[in-house]
Backbone atoms as SQL, in Angstrom:
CREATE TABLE atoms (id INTEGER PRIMARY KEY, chain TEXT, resi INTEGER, resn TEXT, atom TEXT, x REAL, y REAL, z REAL);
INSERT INTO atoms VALUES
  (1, 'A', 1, 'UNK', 'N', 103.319, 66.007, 125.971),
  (2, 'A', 1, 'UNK', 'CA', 103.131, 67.202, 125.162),
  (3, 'A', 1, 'UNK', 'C', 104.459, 67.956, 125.064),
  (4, 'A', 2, 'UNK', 'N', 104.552, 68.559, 124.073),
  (5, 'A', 2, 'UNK', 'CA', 105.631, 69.694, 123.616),
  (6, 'A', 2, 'UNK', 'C', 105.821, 71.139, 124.450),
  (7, 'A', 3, 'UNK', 'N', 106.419, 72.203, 124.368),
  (8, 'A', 3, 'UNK', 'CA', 106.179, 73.294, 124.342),
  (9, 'A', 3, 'UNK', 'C', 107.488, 74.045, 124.389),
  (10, 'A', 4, 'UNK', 'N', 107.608, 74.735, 123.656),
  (11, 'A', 4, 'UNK', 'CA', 108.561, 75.772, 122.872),
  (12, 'A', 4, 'UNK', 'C', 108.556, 77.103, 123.356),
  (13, 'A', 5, 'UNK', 'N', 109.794, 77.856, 123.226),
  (14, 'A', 5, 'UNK', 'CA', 110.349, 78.784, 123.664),
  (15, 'A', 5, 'UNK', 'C', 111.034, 79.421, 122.176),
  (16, 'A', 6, 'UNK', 'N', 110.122, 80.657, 121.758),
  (17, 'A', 6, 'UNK', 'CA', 110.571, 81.201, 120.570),
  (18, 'A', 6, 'UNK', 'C', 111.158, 82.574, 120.660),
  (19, 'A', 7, 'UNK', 'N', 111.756, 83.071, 119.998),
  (20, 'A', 7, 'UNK', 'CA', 112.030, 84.875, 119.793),
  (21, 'A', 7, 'UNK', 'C', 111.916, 84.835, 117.747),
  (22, 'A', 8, 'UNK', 'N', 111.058, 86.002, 117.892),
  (23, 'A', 8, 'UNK', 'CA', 110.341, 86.479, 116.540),
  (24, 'A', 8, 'UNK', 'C', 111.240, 87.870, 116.505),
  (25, 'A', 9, 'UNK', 'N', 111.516, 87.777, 115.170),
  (26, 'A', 9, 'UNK', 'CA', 112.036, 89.470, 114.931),
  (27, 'A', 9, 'UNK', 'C', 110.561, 89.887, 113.742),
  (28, 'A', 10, 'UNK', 'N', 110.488, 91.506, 114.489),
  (29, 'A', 10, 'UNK', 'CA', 108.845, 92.127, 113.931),
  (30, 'A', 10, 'UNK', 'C', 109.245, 92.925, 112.766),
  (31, 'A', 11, 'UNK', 'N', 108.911, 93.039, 112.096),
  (32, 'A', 11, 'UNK', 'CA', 109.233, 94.217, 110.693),
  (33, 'A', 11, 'UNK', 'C', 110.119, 95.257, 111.389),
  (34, 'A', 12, 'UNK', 'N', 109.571, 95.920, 112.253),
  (35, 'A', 12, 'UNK', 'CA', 110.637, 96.888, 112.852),
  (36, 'A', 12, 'UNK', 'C', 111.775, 96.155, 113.561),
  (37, 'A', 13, 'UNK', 'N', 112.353, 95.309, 113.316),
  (38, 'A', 13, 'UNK', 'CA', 113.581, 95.122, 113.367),
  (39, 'A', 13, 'UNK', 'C', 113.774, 94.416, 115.484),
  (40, 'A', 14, 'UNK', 'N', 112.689, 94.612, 115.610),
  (41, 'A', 14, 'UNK', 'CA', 112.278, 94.542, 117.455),
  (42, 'A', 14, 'UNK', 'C', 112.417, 92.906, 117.506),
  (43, 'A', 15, 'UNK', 'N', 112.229, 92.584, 119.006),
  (44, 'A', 15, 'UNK', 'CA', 112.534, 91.121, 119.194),
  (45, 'A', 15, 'UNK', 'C', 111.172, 90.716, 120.168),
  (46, 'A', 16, 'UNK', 'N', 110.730, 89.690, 119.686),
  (47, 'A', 16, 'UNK', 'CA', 109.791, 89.098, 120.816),
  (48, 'A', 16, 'UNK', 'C', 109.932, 87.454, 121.377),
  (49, 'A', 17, 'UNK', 'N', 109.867, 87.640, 122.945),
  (50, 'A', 17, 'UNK', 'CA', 110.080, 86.232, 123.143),
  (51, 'A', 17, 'UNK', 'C', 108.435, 85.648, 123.708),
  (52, 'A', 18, 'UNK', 'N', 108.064, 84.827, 123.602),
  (53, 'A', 18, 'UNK', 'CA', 107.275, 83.939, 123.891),
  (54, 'A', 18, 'UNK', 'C', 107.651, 82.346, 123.743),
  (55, 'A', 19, 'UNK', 'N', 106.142, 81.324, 124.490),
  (56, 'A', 19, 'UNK', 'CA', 106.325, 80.097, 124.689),
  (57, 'A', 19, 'UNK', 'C', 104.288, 79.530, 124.206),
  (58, 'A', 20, 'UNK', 'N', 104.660, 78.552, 124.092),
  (59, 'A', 20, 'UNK', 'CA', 103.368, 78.045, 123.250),
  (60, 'A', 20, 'UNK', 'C', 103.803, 76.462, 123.245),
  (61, 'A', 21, 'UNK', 'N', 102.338, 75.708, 122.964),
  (62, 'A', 21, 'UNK', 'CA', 102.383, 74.283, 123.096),
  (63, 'A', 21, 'UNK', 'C', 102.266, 73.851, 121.769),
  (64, 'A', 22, 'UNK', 'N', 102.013, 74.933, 120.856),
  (65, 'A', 22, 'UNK', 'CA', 101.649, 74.519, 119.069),
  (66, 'A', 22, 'UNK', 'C', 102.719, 75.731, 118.169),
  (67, 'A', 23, 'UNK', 'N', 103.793, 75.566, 118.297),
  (68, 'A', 23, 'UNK', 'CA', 104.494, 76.851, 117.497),
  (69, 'A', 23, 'UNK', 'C', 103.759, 77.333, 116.315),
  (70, 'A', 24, 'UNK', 'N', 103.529, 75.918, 115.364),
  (71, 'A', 24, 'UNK', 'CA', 103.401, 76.633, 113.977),
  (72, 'A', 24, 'UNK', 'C', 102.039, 77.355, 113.884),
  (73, 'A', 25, 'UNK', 'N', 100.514, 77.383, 115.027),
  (74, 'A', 25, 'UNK', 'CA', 99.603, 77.720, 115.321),
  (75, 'A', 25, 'UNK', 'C', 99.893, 78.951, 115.821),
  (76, 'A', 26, 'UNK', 'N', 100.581, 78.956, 117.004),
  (77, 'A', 26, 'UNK', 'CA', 101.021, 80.224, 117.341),
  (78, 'A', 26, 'UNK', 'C', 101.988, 81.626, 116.438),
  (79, 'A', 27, 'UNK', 'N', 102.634, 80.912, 115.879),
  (80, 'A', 27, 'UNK', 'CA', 102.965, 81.841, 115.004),
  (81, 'A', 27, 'UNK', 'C', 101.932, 82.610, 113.520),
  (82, 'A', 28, 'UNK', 'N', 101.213, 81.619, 113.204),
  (83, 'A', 28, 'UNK', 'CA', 100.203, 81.937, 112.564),
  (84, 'A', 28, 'UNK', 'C', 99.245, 82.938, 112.929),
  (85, 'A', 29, 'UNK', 'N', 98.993, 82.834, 114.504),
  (86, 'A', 29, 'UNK', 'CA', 98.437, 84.459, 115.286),
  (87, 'A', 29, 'UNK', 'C', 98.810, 85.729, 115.477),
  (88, 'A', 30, 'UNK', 'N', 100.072, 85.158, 114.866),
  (89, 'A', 30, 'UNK', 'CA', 100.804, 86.388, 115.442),
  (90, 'A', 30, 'UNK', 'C', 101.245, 87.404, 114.266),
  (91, 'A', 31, 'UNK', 'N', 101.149, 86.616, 113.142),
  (92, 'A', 31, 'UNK', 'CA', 100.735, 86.972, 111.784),
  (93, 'A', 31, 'UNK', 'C', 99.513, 87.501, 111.369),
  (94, 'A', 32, 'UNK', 'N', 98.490, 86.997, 111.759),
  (95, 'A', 32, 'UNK', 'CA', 97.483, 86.986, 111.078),
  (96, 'A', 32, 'UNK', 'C', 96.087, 87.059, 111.857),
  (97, 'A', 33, 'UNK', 'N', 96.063, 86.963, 112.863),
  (98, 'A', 33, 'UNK', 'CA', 94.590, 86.570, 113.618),
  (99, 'A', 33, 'UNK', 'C', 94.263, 87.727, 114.793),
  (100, 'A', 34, 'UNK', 'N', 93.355, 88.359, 115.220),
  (101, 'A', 34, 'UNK', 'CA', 93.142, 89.027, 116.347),
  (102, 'A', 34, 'UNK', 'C', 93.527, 89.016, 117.121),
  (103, 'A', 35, 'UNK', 'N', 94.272, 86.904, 117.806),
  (104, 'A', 35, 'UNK', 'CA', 94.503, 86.647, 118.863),
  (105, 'A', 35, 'UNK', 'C', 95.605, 86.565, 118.949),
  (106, 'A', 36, 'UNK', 'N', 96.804, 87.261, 118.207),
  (107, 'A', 36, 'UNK', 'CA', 97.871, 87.265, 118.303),
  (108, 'A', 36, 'UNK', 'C', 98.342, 88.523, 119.445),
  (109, 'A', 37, 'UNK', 'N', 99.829, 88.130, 119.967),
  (110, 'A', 37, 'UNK', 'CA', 99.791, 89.199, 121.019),
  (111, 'A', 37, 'UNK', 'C', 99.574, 90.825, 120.430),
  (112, 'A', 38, 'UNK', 'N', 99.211, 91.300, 121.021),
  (113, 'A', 38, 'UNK', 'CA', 99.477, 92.990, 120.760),
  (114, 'A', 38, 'UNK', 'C', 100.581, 93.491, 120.347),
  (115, 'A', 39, 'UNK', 'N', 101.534, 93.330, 120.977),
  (116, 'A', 39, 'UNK', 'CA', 103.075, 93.488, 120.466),
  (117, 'A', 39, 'UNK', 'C', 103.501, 93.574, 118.906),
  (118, 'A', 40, 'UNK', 'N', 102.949, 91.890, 118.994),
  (119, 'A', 40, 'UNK', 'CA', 103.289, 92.025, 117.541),
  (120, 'A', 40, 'UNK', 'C', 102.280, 92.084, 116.634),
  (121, 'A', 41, 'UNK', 'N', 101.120, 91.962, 116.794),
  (122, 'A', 41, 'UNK', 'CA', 100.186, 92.999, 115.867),
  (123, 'A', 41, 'UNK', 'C', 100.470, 94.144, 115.576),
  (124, 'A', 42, 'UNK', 'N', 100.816, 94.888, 116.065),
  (125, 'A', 42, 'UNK', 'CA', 100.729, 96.215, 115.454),
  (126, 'A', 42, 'UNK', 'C', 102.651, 96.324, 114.769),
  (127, 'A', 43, 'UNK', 'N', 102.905, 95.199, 114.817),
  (128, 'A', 43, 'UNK', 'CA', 104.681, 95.253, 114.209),
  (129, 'A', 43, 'UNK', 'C', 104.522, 94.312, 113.233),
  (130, 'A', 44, 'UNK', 'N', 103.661, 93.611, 112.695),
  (131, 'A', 44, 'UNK', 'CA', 103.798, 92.950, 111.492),
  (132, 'A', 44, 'UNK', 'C', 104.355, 93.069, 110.507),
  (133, 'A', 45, 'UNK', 'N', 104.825, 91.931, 109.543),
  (134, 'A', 45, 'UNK', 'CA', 105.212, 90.640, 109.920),
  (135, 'A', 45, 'UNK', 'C', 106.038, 89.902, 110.839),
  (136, 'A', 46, 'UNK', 'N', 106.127, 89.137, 111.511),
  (137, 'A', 46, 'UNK', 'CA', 107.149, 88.793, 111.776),
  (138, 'A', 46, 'UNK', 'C', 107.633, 87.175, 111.575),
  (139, 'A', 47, 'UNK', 'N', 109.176, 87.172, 111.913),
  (140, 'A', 47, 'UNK', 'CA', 109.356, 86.095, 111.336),
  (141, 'A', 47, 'UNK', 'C', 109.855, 85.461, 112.813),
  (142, 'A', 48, 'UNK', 'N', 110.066, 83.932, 112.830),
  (143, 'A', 48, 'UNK', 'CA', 110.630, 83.231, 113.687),
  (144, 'A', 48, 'UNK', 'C', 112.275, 82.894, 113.297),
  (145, 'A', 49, 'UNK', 'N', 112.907, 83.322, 114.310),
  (146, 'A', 49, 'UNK', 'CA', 113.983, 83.295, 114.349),
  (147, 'A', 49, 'UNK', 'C', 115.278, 82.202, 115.161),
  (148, 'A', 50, 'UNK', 'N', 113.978, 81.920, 116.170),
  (149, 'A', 50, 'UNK', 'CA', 114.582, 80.812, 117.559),
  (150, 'A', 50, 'UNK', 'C', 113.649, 79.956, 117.896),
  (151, 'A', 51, 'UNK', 'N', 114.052, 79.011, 118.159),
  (152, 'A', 51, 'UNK', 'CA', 112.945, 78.007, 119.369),
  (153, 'A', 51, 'UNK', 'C', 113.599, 77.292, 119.842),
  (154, 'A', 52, 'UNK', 'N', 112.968, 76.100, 121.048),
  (155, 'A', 52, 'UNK', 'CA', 113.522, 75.616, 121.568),
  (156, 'A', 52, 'UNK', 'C', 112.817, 74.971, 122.323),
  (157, 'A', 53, 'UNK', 'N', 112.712, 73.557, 122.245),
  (158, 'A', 53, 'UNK', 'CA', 111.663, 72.713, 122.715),
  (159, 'A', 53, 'UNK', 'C', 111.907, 72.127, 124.120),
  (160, 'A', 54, 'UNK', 'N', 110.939, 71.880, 124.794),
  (161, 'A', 54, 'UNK', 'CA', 111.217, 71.538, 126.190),
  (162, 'A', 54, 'UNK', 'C', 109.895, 70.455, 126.844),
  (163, 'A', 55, 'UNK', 'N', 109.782, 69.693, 127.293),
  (164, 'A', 55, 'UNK', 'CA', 109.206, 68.046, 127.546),
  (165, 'A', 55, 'UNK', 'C', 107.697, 68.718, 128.596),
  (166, 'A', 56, 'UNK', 'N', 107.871, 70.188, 129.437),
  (167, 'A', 56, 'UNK', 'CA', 107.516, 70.372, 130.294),
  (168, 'A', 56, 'UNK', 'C', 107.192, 71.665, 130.487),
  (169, 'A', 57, 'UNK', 'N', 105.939, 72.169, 130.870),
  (170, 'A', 57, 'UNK', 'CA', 105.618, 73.515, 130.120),
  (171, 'A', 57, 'UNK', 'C', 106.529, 74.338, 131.444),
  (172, 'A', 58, 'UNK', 'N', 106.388, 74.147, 132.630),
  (173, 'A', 58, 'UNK', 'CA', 106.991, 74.891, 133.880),
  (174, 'A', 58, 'UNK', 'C', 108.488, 74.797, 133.211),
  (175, 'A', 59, 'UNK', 'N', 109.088, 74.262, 132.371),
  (176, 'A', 59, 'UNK', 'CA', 110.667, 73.782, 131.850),
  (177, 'A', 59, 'UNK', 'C', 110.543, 75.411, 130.940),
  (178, 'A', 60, 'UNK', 'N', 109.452, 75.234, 129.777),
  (179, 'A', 60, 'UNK', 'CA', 109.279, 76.274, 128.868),
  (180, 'A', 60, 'UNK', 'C', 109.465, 77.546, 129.693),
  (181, 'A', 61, 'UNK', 'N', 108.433, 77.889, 130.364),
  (182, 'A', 61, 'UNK', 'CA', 107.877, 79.222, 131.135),
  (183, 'A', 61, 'UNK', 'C', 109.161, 79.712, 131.963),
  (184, 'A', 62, 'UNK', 'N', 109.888, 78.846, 132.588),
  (185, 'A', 62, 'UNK', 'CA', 111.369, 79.173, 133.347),
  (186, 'A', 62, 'UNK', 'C', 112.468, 79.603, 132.018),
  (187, 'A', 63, 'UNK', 'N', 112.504, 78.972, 130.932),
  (188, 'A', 63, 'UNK', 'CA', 113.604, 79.646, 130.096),
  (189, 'A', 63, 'UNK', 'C', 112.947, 80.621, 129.393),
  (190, 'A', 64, 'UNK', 'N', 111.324, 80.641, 129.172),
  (191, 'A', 64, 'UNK', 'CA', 111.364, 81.582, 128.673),
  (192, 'A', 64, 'UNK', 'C', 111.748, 83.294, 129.001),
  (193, 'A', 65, 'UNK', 'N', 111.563, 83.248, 130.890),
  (194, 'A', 65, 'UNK', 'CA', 111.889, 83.910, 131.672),
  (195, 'A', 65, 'UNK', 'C', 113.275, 84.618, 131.582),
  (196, 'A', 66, 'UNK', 'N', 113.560, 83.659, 131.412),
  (197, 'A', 66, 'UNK', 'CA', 115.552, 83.716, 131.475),
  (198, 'A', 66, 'UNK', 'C', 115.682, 84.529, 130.158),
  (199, 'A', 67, 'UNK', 'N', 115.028, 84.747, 128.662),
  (200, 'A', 67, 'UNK', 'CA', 115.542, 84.747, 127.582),
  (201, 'A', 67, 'UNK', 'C', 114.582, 86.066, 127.702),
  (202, 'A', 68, 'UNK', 'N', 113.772, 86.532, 128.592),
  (203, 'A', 68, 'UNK', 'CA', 113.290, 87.642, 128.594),
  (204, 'A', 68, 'UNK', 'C', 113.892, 88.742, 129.075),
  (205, 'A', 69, 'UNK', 'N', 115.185, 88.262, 130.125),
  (206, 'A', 69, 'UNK', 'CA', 116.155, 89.475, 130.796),
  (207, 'A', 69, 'UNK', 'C', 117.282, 89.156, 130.080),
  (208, 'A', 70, 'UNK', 'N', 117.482, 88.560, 128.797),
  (209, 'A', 70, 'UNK', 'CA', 118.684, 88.839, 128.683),
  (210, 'A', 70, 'UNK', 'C', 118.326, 90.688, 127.344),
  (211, 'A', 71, 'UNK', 'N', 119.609, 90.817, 127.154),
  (212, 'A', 71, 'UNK', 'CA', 119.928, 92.025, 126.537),
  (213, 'A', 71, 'UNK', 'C', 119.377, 91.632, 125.055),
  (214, 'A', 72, 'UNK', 'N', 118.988, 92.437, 124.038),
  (215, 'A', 72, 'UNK', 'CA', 118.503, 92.398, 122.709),
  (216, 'A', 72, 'UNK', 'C', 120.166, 91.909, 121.979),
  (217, 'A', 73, 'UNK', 'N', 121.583, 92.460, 122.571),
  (218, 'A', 73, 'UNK', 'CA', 122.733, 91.767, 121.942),
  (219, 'A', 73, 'UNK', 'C', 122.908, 90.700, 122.264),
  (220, 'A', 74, 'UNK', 'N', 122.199, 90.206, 123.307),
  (221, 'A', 74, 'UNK', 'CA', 122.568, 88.435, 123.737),
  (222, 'A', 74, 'UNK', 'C', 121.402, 87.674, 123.014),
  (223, 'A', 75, 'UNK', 'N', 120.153, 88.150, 122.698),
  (224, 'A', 75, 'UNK', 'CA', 119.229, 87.410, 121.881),
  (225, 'A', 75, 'UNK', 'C', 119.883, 87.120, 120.590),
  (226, 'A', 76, 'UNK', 'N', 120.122, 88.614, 119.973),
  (227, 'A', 76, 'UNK', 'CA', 121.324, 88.284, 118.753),
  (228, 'A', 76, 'UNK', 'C', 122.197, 87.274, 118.545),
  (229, 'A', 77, 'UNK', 'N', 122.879, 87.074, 119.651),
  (230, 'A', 77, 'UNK', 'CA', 124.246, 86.230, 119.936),
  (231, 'A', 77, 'UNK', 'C', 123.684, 85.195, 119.811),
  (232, 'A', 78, 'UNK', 'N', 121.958, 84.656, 120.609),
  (233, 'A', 78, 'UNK', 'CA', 121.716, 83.236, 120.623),
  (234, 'A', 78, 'UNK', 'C', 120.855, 82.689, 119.484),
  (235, 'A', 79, 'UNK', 'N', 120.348, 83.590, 119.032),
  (236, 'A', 79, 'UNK', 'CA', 119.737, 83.592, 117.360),
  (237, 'A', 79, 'UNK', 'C', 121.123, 83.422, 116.342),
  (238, 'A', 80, 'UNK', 'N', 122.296, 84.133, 116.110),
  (239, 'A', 80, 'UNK', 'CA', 123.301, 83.573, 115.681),
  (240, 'A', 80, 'UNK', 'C', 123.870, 82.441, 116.039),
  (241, 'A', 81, 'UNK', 'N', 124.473, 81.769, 117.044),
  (242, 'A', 81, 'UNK', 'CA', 125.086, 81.023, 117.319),
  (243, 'A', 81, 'UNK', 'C', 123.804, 79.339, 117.307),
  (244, 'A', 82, 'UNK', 'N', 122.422, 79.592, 117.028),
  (245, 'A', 82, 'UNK', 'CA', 121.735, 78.703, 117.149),
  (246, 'A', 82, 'UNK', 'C', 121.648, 77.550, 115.946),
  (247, 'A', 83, 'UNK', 'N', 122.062, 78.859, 114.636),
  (248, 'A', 83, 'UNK', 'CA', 122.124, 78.266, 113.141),
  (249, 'A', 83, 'UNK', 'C', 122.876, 77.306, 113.256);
């Protein structure tokens, strides 16, 4: 199985990181469905900006960790430099 490590930028201009085993499902919640996080429900739309696939969900959940303390200018930096 898959599982991905994303950061979404929300209409307000905000950053969200999460991890999921179905991106294009998950992002679809987060758009559109009840079961999307809270966060970004109430910041809709948002778009996907990053991901990053990993063989092993404990692989996912550890970077996603890591990409949760970095600074909103280093998400920037890795959303730029990812293109």
């Amino acid at each position: 199985m898959k599982y991905f490590v994303y950061i979404l930028e929300c209409a307000d201009k905000t950053l969200y990181v999460g991890s999921t085993n179905d991106l294009e499902k998950r992002l679809y919640a987060h758009n559109n469905l009840k079961s999307g996080a809270h966060y970004t429900k109430i910041r809709r739309p948002v778009v996907l900006k990053y991901s990053k696939k990993f063989k092993t969900y404990g692989e996912a959940r550890k970077y996603e960790g890591e990409l949760k303390r970095l600074s909103r200018e280093e998400k920037l930096k890795l959303i730029k430099n990812k293109k």
